[in-house]
C-alpha positions in Angstrom: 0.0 0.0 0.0 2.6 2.5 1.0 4.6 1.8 -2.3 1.4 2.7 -4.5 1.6 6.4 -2.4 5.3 7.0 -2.5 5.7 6.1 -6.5 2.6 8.4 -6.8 4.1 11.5 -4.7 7.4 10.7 -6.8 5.5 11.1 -9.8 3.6 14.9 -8.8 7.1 15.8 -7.7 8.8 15.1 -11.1 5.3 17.0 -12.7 5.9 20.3 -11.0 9.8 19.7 -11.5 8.9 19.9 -15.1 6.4 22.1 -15.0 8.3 24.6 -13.4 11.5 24.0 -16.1 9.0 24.2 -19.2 7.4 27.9 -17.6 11.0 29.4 -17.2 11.7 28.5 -20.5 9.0 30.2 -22.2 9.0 33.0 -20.1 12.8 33.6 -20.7 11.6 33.0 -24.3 8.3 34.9 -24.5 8.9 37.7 -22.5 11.2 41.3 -23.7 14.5 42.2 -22.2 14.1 43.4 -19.0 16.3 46.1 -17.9 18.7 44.2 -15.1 19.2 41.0 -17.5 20.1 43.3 -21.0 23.8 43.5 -21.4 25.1 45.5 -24.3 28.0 45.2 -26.1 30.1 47.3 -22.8 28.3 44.2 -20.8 29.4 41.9 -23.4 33.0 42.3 -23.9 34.5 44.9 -21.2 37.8 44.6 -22.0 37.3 46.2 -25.4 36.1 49.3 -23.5 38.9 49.8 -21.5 41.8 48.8 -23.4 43.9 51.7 -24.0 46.9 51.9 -26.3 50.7 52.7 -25.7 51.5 56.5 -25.5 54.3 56.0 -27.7 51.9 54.8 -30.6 50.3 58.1 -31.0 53.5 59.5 -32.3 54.0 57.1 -35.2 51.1 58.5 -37.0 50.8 62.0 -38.9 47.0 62.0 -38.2 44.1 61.5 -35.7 42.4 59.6 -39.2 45.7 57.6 -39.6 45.9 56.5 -36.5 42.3 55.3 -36.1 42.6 53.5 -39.7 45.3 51.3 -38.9 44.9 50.7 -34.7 41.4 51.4 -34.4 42.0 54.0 -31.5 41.9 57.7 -31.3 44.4 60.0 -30.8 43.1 60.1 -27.0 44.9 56.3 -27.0 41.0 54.9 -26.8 40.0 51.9 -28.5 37.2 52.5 -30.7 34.0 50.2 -29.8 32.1 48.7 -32.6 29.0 46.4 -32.7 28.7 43.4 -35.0 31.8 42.6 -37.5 34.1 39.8 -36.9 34.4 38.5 -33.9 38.0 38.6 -33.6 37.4 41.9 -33.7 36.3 41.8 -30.0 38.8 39.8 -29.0 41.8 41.1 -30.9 41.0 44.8 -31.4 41.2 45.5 -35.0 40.8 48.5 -37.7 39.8 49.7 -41.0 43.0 48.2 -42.6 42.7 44.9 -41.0 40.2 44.2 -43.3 40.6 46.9 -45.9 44.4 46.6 -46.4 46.8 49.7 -45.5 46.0 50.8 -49.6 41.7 50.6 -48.5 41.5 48.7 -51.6 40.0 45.8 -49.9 39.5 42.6 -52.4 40.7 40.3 -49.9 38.3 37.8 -47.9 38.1 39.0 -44.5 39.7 36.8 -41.7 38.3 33.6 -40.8 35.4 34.3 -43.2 34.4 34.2 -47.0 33.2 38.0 -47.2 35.5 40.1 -49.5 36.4 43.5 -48.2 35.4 46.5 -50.4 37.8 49.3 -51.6 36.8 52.0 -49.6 39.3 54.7 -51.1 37.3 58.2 -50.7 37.9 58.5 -54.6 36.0 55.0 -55.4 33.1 56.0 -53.0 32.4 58.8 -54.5 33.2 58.9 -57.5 30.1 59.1 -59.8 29.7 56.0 -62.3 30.7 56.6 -66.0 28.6 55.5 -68.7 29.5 51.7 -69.7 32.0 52.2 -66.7 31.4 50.6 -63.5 32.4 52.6 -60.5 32.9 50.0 -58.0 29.7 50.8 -56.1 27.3 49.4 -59.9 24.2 48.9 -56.7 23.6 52.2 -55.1 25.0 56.3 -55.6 27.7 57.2 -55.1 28.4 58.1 -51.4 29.2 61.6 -49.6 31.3 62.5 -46.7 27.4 62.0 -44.7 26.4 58.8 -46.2 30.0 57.7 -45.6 29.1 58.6 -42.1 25.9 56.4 -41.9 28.0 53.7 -43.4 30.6 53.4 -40.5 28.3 54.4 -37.6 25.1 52.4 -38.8 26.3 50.0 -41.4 23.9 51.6 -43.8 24.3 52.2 -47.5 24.1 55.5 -50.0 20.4 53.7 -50.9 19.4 52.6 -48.0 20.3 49.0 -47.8 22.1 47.4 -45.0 26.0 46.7 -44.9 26.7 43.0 -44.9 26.7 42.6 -40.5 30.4 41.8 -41.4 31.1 45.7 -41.6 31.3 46.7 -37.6 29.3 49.7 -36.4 31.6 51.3 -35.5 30.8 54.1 -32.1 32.9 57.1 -33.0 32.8 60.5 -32.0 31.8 63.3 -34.8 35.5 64.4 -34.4 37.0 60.9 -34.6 34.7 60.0 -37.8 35.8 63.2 -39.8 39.5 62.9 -39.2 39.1 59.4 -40.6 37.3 60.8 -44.0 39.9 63.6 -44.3 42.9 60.4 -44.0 40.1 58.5 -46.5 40.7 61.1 -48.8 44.3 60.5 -48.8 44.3 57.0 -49.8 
């Protein structure tokens, strides 16, 4: 008699065991973000927030933009925070050239991926296409030093579309982003 009882208390307790794991689930699936569980990316990967560079770096470059396009810090020695792109970006640090190339002609695949990197002299981007000639932008306008803009920040195109999510947002400062279109415009 009493095994009949115990197998069937056994049996409620592995029910509300289950029970309980199945509502957690689909609460944890069904229900937004709430504020105290939401990490962003400074949640996500810390270190890339507070790495700082060398004070000897800084003088090895002629320009704020330089120095930005090749060690993805500012002149300040701060490192740059993007969202998205590789993710040896995040652990590695990175910049424009490491996928671009120190010329910004790009046409290489991008580490540890199949992407290819586009030429992002300022003279390709904006330059307007030619009849019969292709540009090297055939899909959308040519862009301007704002679009360019929306293109690093937001990973958004002269048209519109969306950057492959293999382009990093990158969160610069106004003053950071235009010395890197003036050393663009050198390349």
């Amino acid at each position: 008699m009493k095994k009949p009882i115990l197998l069937f208390l056994i049996g409620i307790g592995i029910a509300i065991v289950i029970s309980g794991c199945v509502s957690l689930i689909g609460d944890s699936y069904n229900s937004p973000p709430q504020e105290e569980f939401w990490h962003g990316p400074e949640q996500m990967y810390p270190d890339q927030y507070e790495r700082s560079l060398p004070s000897n770096v800084a003088s090895q470059f002629d320009s704020n933009g330089e120095m930005i396009y090749y060690t993805g810090y500012n002149e300040e020695g701060q490192l740059i925070p993007t969202i998205g792109g590789p993710h040896w970006l995040y652990v590695h640090g990175g910049s424009c050239a490491s996928c671009h190339g120190v010329s910004g002609r790009g046409g290489v695949p991008i580490m540890m991926g199949a992407d290819i990197s586009s030429d992002i002299r300022y003279s390709t981007l904006t330059a307007e296409a030619e009849e019969g000639v292709a540009s090297g932008h055939d899909e959308h306008p040519a862009y301007t030093d704002e679009t360019i803009k929306t293109a690093i920040r937001y990973g958004i195109e002269p048209d519109g579309e969306e950057l492959d999510y293999t382009m990093p947002r990158w969160d610069m400062s106004d003053n950071d982003l235009e010395d890197l279109i003036d050393y663009l415009k050198t390349l």
